[in-house]
N, C-alpha and C positions, 0 to 999 in steps of 0.2 A: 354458466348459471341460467338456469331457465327463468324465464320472467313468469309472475305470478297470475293464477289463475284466471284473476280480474282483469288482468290486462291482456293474457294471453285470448279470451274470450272480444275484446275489446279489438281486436287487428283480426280475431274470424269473422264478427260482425262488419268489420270495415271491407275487409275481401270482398263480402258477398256484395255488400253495398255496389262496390265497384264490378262486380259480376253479373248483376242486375242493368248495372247501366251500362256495359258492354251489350247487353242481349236486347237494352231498350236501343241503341246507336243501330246495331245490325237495320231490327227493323223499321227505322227511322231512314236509313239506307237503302233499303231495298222497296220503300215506298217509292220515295221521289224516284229512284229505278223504271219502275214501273209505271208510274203517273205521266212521268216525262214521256216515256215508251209510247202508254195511250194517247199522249195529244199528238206525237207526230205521228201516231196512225189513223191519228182520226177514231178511236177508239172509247164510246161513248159508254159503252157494257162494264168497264173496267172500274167504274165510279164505286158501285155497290161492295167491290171486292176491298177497293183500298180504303173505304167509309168503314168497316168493320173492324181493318189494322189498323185502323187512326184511334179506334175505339181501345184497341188493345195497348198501344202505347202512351191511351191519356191512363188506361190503370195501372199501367206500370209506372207512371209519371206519380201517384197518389201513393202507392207500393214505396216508393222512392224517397217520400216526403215524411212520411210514417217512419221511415227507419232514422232520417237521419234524425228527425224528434226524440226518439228511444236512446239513440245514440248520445245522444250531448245531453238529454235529462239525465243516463244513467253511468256514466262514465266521465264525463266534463272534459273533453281533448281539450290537449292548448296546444300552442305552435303550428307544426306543419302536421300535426293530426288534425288538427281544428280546419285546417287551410283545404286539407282533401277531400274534407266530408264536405267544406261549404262548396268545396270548385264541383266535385259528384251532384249537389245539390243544383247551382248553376245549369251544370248540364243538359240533367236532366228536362230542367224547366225549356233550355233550348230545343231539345229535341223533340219535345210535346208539341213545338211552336213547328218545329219544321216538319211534324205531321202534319199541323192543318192548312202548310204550305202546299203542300202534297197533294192533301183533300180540293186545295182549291183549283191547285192544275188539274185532276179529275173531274173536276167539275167544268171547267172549260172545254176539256176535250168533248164532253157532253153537247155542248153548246156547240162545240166548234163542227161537229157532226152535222149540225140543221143546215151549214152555211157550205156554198159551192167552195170547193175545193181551191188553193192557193197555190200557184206557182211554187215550186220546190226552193227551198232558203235553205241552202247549208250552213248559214250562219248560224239558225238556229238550234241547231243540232250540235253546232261545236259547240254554241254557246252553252247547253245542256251537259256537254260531255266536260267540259271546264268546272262548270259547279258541281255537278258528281264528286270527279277528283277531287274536288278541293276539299267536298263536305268527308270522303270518303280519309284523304290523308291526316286531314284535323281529327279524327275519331281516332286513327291509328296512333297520332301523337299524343292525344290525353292516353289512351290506353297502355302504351310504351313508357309513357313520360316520358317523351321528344320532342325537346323545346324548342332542338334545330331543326325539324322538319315543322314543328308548329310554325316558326318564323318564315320558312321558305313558302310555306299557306297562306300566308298574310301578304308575302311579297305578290300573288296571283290577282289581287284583287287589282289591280289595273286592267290586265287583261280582260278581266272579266266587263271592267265597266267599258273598254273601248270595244269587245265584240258584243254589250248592250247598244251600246250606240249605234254601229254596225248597221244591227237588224233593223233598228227602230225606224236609220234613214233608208232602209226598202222597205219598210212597212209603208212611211210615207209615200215613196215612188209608187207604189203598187197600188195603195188608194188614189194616188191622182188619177193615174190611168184609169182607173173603173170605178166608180163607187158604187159597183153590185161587190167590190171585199173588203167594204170599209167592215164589216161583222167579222168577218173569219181575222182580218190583218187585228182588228183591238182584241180578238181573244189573247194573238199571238204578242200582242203586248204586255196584257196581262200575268203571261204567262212569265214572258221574260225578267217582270217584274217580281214576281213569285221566287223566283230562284233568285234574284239578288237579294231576298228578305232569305233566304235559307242561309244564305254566306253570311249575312249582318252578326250569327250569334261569334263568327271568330276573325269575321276581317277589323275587329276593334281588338284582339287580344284576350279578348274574352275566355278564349280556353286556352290560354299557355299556359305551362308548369311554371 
């Protein structure tokens, strides 16, 4: 028996809901991609390009808010329809958040640009390549509804804080030695700091199913 107009209409609007925030996650993904990419080239040009996609993701962020207001004034979910629209909701507000994490690593690489150049840190690049994945599996798992890969996301966050710490004591080492890089090493700070606020929206459970 097909379910009735009202409702059939009621799960096309929620699809897209969730289509919407699959295309806002993409590029909420392929920022920090990028941002991270410019600061470890020292790539200061790149600000302008990911300042305009930060732009794009807060409209889709308001695109997002709009709907699900239509949705629950015009239809009233309860249970685990209600549960989806607000976790969509959730989401999205994360992912707005971790464009302007993005924006602000862009912003450093800017900075980081004026300053003489730093001894090579492959920590920090793992440490980069660690929040990627992580941000990168958490999207896959709201997207799926994969609560066991959400969990094994959450189990990362250790890793992440012990290759925080890592860097931060070469950062130190590297300012005692000279402090003509106490500039470039507090970008590199910053920076690293930036990426553990990207992870904050799901190493609390934030987005499990």
């Amino acid at each position: 028996m097909r379910p009735p107009p009202a409702r059939r209409h009621f799960h096309e609007e929620l699809d897209l809901l969730q289509v919407r925030a699959m295309e806002m996650a993409g590029l909420a993904e392929d920022l920090v991609r990028r941002a991270v990419e410019a600061f470890l080239a020292r790539d200061g040009d790149a600000l302008a390009r990911i300042r305009e996609d930060d732009r794009r993701i807060d409209a889709l962020e308001i695109e997002l808010d709009e709907r699900v207001v239509q949705l629950i004034a015009l239809h009233q979910p309860m249970a685990g329809d209600l549960r989806q629209v607000f976790t969509t909701l959730k989401i999205s507000n994360d992912l707005e958040r971790v464009g302007d994490h993005a924006l602000n690593i862009a912003k450093a690489s800017r900075r980081l640009a004026g300053f003489p150049p730093l001894p090579e840190i492959p920590q920090m690049a793992e440490l980069a390549l660690l929040a990627r994945r992580m941000l990168q599996d958490s999207l896959a798992s709201f997207g799926t509804r994969n609560s066991a890969l959400a969990r094994e996301v959450c189990a990362r966050d250790d890793r992440v804080d012990d290759m925080r710490r890592a860097v931060h004591r070469i950062l130190v080492g590297l300012m005692g030695e000279d402090s003509r890089r106490i500039g470039a090493a507090l970008e590199y700070v910053r920076v690293s700091q930036q990426l553990e606020r990207i992870l904050a929206g799901y190493s609390q459970d934030g987005w499990r199913k």
